[in-house]
DRENDO-1510 file (C-alpha; in Angstrom, 1 decimal, always signed):
<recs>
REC; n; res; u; v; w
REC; 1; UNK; +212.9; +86.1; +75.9 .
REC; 2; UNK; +211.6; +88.9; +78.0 .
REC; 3; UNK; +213.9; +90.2; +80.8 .
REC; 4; UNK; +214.6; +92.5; +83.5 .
REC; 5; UNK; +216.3; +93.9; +86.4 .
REC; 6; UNK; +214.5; +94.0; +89.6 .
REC; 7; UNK; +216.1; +94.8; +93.3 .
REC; 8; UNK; +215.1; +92.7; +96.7 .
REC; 9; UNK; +213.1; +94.8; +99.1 .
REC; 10; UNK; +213.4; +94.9; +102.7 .
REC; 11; UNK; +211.5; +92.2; +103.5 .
REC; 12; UNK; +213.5; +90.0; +100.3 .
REC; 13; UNK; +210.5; +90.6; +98.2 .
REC; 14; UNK; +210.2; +91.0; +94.3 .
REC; 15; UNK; +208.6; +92.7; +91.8 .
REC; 16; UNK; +208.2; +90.7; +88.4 .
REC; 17; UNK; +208.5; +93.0; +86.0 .
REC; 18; UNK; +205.4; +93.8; +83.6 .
REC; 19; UNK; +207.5; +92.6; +80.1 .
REC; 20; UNK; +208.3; +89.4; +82.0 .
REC; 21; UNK; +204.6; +88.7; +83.4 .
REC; 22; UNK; +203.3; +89.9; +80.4 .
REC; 23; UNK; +205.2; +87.5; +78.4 .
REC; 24; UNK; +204.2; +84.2; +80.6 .
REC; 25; UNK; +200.4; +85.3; +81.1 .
REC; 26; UNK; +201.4; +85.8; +84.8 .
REC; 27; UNK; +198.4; +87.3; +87.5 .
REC; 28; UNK; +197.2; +88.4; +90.4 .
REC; 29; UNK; +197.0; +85.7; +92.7 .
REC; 30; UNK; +199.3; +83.4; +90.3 .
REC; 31; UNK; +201.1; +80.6; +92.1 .
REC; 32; UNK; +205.0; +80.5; +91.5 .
REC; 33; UNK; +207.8; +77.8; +92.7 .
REC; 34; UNK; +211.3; +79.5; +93.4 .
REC; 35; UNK; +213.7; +76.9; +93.4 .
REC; 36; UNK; +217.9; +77.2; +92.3 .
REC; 37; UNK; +219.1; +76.8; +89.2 .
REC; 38; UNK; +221.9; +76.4; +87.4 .
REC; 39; UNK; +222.0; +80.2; +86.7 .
REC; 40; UNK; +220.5; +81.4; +89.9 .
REC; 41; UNK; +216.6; +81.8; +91.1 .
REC; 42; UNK; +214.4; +80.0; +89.2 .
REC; 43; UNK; +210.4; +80.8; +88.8 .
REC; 44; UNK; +208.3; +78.7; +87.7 .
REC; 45; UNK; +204.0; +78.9; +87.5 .
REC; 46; UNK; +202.2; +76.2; +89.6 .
REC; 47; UNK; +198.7; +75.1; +89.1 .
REC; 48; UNK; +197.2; +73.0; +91.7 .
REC; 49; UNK; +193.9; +71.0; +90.6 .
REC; 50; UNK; +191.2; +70.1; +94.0 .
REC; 51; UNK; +190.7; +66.8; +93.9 .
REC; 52; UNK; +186.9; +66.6; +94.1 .
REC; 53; UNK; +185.2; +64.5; +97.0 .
REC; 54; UNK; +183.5; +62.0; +95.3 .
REC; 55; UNK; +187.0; +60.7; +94.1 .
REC; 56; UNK; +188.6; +61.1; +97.3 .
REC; 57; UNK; +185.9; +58.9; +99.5 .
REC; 58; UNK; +186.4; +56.5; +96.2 .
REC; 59; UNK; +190.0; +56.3; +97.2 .
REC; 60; UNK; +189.3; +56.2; +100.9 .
REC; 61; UNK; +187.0; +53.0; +100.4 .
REC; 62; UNK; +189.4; +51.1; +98.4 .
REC; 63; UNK; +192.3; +51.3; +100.9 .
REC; 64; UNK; +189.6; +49.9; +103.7 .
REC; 65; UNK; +188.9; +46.4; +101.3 .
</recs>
């Protein structure tokens, strides 16, 4: 498991390390979750997926019936 030291800036940001975003496929423009954990800070990638707009006027028509 790939990790590293890193110190809280001024304005409490980051910088991941390049071992540890290297070893998750981390990049540019990424999403992460920080939430606490057991052991501390926890990161964690987030994906979010569009829902298209033919499914959401499906949706929006089926709550009217």
């Amino acid at each position: 498991m790939a990790t590293a030291a890193t110190k809280v800036g001024p304005k409490f940001q980051v910088t991941i390390p390049k071992s540890v975003r290297d070893a998750v496929g981390l990049k540019v423009g990424d999403l992460v979750e920080a939430s606490v954990g057991r052991e501390g800070i926890v990161l964690r990638q987030k994906v979010l997926i569009d829902k298209p707009v033919s499914l959401e006027g499906s949706l929006r028509s089926r709550r009217r019936r």
